[in-house]
DRENDO-423834 format. One record per residue (C-alpha): residue number from 1; residue in three letters; x, y, z. Coordinates in nm, 2 decimals. Example, Ala and Ser with C-alpha at 12.3 -4.5 7.8 and 13.67 -1.06 7.14 Angstrom:
BEGIN
<atom 1,"ALA",<1.23,-0.45,0.78>>
<atom 2,"SER",<1.37,-0.11,0.71>>
***
This chain:
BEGIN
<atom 1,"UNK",<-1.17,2.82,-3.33>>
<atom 2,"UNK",<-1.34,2.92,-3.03>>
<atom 3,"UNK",<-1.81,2.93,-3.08>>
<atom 4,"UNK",<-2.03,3.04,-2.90>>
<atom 5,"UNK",<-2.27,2.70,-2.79>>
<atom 6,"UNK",<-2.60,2.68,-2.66>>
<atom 7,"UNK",<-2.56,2.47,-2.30>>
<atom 8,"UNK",<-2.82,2.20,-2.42>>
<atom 9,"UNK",<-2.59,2.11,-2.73>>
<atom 10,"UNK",<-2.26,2.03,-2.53>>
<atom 11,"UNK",<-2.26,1.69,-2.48>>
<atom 12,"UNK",<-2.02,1.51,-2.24>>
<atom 13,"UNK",<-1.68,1.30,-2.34>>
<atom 14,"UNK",<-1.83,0.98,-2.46>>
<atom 15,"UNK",<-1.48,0.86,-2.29>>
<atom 16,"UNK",<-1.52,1.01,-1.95>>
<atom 17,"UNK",<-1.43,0.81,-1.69>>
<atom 18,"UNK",<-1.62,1.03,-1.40>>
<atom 19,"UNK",<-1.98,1.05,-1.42>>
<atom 20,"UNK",<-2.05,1.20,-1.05>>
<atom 21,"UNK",<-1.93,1.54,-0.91>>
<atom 22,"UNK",<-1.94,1.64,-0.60>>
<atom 23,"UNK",<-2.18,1.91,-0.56>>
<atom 24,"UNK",<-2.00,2.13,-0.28>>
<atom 25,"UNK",<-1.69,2.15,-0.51>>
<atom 26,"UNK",<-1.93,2.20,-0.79>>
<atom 27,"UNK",<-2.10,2.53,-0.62>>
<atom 28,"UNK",<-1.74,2.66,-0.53>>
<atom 29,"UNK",<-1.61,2.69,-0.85>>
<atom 30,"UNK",<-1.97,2.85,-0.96>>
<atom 31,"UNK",<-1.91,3.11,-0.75>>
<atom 32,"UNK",<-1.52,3.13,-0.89>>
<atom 33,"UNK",<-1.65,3.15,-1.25>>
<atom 34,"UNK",<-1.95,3.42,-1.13>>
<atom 35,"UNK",<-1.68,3.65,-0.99>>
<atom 36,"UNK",<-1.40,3.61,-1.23>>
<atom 37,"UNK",<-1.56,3.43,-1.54>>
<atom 38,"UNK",<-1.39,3.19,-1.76>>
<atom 39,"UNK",<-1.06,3.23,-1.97>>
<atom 40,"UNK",<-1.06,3.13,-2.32>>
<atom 41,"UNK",<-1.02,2.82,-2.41>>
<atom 42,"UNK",<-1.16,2.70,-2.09>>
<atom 43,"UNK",<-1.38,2.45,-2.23>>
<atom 44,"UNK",<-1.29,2.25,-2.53>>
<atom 45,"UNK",<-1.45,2.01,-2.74>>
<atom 46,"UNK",<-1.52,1.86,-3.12>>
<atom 47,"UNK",<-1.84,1.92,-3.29>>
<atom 48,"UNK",<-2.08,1.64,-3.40>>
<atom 49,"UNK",<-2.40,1.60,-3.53>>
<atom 50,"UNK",<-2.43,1.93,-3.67>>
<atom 51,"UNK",<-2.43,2.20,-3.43>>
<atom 52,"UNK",<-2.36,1.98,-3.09>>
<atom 53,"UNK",<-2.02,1.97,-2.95>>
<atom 54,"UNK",<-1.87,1.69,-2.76>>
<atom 55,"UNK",<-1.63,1.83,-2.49>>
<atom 56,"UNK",<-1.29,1.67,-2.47>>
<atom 57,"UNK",<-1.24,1.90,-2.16>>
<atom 58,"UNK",<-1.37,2.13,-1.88>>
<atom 59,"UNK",<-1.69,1.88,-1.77>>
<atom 60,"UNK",<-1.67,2.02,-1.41>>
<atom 61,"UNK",<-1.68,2.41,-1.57>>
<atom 62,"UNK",<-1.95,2.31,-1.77>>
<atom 63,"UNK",<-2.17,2.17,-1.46>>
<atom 64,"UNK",<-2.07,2.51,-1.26>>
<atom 65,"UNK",<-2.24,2.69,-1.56>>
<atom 66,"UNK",<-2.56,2.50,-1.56>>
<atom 67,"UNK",<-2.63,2.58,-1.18>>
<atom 68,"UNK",<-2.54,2.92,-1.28>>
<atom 69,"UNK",<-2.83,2.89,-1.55>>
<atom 70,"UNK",<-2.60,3.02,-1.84>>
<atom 71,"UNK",<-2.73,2.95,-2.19>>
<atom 72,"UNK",<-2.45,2.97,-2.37>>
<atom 73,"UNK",<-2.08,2.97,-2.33>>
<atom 74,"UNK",<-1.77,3.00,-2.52>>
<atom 75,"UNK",<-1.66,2.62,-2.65>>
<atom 76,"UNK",<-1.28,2.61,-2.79>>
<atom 77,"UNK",<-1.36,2.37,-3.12>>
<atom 78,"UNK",<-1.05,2.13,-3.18>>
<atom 79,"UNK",<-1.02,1.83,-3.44>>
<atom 80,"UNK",<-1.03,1.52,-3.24>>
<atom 81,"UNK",<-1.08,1.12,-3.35>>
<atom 82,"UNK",<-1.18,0.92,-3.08>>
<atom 83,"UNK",<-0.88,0.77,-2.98>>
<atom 84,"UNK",<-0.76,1.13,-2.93>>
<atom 85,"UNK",<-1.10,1.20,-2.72>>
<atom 86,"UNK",<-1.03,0.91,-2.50>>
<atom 87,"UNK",<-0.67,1.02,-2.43>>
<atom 88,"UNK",<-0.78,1.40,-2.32>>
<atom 89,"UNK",<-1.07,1.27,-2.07>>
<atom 90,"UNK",<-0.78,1.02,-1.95>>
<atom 91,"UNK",<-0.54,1.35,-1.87>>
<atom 92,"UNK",<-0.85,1.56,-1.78>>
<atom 93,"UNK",<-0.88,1.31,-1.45>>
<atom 94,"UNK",<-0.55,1.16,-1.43>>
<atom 95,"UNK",<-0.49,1.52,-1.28>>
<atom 96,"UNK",<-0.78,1.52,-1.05>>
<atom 97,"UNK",<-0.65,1.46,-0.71>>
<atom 98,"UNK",<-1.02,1.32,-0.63>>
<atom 99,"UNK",<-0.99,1.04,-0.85>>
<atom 100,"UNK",<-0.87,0.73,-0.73>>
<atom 101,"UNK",<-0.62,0.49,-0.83>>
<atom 102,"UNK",<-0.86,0.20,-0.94>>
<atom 103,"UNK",<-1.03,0.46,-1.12>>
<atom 104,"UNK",<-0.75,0.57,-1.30>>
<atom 105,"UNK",<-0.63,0.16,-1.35>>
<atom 106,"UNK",<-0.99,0.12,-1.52>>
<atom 107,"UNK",<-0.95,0.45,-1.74>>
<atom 108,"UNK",<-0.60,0.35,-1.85>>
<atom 109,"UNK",<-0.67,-0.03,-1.97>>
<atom 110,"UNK",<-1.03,0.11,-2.17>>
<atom 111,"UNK",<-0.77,0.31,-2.35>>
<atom 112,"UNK",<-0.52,0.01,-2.41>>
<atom 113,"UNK",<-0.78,-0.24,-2.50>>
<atom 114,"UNK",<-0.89,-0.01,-2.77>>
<atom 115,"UNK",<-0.62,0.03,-2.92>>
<atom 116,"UNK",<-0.58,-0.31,-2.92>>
<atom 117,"UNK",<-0.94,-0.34,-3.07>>
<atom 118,"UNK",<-0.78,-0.12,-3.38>>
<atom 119,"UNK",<-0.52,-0.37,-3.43>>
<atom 120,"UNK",<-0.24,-0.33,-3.19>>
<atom 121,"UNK",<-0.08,-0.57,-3.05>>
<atom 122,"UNK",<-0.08,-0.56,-2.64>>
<atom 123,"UNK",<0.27,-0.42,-2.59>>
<atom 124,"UNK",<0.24,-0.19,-2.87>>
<atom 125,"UNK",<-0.09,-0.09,-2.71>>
<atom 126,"UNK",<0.04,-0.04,-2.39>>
<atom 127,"UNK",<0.37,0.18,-2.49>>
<atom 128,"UNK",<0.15,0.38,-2.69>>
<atom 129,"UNK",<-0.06,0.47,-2.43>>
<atom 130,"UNK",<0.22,0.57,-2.23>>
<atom 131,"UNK",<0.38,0.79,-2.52>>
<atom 132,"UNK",<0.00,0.97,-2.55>>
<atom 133,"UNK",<-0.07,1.02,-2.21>>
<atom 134,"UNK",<0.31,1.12,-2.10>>
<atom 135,"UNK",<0.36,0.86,-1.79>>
<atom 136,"UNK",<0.66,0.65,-1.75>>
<atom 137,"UNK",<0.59,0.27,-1.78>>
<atom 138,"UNK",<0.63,0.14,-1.50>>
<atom 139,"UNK",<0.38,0.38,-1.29>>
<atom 140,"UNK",<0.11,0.22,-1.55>>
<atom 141,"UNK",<0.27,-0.11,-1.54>>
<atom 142,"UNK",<0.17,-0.09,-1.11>>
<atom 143,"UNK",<-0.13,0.09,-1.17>>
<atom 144,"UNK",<-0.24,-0.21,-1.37>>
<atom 145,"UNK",<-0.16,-0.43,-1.16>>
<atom 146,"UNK",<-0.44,-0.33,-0.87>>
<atom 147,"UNK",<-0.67,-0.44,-1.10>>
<atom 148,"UNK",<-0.60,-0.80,-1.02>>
<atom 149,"UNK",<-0.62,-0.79,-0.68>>
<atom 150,"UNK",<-0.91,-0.91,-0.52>>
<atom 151,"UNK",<-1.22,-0.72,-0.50>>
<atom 152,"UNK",<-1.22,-0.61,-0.14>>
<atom 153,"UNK",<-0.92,-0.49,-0.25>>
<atom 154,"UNK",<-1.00,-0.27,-0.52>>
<atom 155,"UNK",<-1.32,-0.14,-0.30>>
<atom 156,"UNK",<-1.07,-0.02,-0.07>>
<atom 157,"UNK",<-0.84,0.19,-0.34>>
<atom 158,"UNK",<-1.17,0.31,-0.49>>
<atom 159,"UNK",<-1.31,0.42,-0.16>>
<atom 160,"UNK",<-0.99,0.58,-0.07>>
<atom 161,"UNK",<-0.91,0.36,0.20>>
<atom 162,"UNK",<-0.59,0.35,0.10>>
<atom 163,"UNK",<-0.36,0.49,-0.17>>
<atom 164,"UNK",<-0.25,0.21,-0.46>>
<atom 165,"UNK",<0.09,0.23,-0.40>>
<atom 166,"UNK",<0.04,0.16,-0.04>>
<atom 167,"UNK",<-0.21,-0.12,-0.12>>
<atom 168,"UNK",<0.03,-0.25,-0.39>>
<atom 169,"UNK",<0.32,-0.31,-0.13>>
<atom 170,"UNK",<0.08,-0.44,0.15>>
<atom 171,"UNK",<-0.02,-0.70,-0.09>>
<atom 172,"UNK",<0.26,-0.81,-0.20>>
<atom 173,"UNK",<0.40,-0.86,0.19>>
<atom 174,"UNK",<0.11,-0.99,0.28>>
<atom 175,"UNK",<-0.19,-1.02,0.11>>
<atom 176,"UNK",<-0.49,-0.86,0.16>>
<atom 177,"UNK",<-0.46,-0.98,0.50>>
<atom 178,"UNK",<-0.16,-0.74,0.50>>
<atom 179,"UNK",<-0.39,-0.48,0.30>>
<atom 180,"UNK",<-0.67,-0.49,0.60>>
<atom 181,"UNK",<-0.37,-0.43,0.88>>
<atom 182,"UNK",<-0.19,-0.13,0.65>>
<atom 183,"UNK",<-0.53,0.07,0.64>>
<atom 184,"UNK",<-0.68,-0.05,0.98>>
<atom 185,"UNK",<-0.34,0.08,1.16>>
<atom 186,"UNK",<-0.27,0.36,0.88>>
<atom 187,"UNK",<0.08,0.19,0.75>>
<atom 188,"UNK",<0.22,0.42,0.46>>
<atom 189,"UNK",<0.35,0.27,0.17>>
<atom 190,"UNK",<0.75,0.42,0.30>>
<atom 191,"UNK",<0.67,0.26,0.65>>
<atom 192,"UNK",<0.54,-0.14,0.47>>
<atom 193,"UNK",<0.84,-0.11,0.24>>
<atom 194,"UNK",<1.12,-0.05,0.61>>
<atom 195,"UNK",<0.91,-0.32,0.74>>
<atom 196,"UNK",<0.91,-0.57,0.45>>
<atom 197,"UNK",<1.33,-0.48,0.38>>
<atom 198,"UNK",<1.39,-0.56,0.77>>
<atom 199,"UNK",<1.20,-0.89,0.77>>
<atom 200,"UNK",<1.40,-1.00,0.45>>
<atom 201,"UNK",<1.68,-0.98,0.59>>
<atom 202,"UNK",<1.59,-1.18,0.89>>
<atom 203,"UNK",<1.85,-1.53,0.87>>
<atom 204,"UNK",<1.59,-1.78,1.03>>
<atom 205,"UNK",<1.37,-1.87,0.81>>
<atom 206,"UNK",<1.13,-2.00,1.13>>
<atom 207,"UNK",<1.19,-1.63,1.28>>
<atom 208,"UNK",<1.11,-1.46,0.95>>
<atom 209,"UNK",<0.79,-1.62,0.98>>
<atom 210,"UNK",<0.69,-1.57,1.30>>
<atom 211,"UNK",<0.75,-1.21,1.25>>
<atom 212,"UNK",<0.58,-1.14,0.94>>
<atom 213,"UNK",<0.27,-1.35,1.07>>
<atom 214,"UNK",<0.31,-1.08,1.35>>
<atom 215,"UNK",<0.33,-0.78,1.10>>
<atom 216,"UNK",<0.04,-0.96,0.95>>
<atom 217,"UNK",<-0.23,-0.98,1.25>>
<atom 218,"UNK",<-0.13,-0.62,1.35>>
<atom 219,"UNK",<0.08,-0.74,1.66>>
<atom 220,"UNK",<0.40,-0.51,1.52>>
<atom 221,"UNK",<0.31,-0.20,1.35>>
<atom 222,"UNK",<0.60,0.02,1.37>>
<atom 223,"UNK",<0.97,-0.10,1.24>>
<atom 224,"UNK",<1.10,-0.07,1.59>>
<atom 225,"UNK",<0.81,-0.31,1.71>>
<atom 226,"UNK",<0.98,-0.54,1.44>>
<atom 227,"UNK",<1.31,-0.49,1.49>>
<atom 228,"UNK",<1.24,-0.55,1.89>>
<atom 229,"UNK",<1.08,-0.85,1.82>>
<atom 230,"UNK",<1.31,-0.99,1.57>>
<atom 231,"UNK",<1.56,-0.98,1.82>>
<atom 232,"UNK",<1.34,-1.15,2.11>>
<atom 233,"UNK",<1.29,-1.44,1.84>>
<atom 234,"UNK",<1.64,-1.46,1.72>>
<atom 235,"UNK",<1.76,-1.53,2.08>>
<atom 236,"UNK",<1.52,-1.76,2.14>>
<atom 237,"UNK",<1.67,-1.97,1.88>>
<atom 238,"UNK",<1.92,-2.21,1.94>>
<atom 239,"UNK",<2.25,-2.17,1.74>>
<atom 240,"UNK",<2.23,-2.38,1.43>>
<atom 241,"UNK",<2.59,-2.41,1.33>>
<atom 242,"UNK",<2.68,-2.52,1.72>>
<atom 243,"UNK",<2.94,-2.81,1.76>>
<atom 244,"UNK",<2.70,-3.04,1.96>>
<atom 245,"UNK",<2.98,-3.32,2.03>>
<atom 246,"UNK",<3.23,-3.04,2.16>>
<atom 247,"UNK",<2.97,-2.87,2.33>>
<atom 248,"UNK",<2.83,-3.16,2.53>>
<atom 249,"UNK",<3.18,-3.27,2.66>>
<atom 250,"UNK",<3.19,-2.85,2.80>>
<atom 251,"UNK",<2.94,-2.94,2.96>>
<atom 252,"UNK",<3.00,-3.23,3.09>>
<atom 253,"UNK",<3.31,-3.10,3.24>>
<atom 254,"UNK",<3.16,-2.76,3.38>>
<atom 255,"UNK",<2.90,-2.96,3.54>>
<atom 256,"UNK",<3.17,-3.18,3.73>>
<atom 257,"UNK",<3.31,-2.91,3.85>>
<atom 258,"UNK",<3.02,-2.82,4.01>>
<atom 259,"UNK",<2.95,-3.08,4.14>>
<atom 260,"UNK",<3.30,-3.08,4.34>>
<atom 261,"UNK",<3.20,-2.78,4.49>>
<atom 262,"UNK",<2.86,-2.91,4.59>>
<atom 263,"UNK",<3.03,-3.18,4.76>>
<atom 264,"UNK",<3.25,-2.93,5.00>>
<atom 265,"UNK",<2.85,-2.78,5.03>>
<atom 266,"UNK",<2.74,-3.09,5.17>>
<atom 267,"UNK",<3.04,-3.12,5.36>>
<atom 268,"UNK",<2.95,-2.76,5.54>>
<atom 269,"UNK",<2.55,-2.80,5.59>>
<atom 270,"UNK",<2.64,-2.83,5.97>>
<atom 271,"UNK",<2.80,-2.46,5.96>>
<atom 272,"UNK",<2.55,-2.35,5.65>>
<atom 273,"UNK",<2.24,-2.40,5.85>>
<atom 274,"UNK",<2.38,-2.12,6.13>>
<atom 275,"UNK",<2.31,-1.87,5.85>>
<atom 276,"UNK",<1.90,-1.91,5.80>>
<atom 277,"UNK",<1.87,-1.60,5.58>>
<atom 278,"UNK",<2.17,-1.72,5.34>>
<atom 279,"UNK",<2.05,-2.06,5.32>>
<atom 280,"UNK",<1.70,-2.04,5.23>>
<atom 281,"UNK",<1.85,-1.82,4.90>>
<atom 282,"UNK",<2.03,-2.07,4.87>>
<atom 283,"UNK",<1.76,-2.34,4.86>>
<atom 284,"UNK",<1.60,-2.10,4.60>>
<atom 285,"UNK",<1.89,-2.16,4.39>>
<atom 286,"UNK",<1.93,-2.51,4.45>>
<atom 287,"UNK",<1.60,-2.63,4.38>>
<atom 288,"UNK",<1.59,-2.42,4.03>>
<atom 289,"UNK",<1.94,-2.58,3.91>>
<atom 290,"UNK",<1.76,-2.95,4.03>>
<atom 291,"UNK",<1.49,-2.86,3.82>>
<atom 292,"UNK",<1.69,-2.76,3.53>>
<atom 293,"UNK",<1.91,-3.07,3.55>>
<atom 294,"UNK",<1.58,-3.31,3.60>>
<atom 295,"UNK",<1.47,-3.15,3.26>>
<atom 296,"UNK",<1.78,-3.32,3.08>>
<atom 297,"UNK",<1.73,-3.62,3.21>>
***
């Protein structure tokens, strides 16, 4: 049924979530509706208290019509309980691209912890809200959970710092730490998620570490930086599975050998020392092996 309602008796959702607008967007789509009007059905709403309608939908038309000065305009009157209400302001801004995810977190549990008020139980709650408002489970499921992060956190989201989903991932690589580093350095949620994969795969537990303490503090923000360093790290490591026994009597063998050769050296410093150029490089490389050796000893 679609009345015609004086402006001053339409009253907002008593479920809205938004209770700002932005007044540049506002003017723009007063101009739309002053050059094209509105289409039926535009607005839509339940009557209560006698003649005063409660919209259910169109709060941002109905702000373009008041700094257009209407008096009246053309309300779309559905039945509605309040449960019903709360799930149409819920879609209304779920759809809004300006509304952020901790906003739509905080909209989405009101909903499930009145149902739960009613007499559901939390899961049934939950999956009902889904059903109603037509999302899969586990997109409300991780919009949930940003409202246990920590409240710098959450300023962030709401601020539009950075997107949820992005925040989500940082978090759970590395804190909010991680969450500071993905919005200072403009990390997407695709680029954290390459990042975190690559340093789970990482064998050393001690380079693993390292790295993502890197990732962490900013000091590797793309995954080549990672992968680059992983590799610097991992080479820097000794070889855990290494045959020390076996390996010591190598070199214990390769060193005498050397050391036979260093003796027919000694034997030639008379003829070496003709050859100035050749034997100060040679000095270079002596005194280097010396100080390698001393360092085992």
């Amino acid at each position: 049924m679609i009345l015609k309602v004086q402006i001053g008796k339409i009253k907002p959702n008593p479920f809205q979530m938004r209770k700002t607008y932005n007044y540049e967007t506002i003017k723009g789509l007063a101009e739309e509706i002053k050059n094209f009007g509105l289409w039926k059905g535009s607005l839509r709403g339940r009557k209560v208290d006698g003649n005063n309608v409660e919209l259910c939908s169109g709060h941002r038309r109905l702000e373009a019509i008041k700094l257009l000065g209407w008096k009246e305009v053309e309300v779309e009157i559905v039945k509605l309980d309040d449960d019903q209400m709360m799930a149409q302001s819920l879609i209304e801004n779920l759809q809004r691209e300006d509304l952020s995810d901790i906003e739509k977190a905080h909209g989405i549990q009101y909903m499930i912890n009145r149902l739960q008020k009613n007499g559901m139980d939390k899961e049934e709650a939950f999956n009902k809200t889904c059903e109603i408002m037509g999302l899969s489970k586990s997109w409300v499921s991780n919009l949930l959970k940003l409202l246990k992060m920590e409240p710098e956190v959450k300023k962030a989201i709401k601020q539009k710092k950075i997107a949820g989903r992005t925040a989500m991932e940082a978090y759970q690589f590395g804190g909010k730490k991680m969450v500071k580093t993905a919005i200072k350095h403009k990390l997407g949620v695709h680029a954290i998620s390459q990042i975190s994969q690559k340093v789970r795969k990482v064998q050393s537990e001690k380079v693993q570490k390292q790295i993502k303490k890197e990732i962490i503090e900013g000091k590797a923000e793309t995954l080549e930086d990672v992968e680059t360093r992983v590799v610097t790290l991992l080479n820097r490591e000794p070889e855990e599975n290494v045959d020390v026994s076996n390996q010591i009597n190598d070199w214990a063998v390769k060193l005498s050998k050397l050391n036979e050769e260093l003796q027919i050296l000694v034997k030639l410093r008379d003829l070496i020392k003709k050859h100035p150029l050749q034997l100060a490089h040679l000095k270079v490389v002596i005194r280097k092996l010396i100080q390698d050796l001393n360092s085992l000893l």
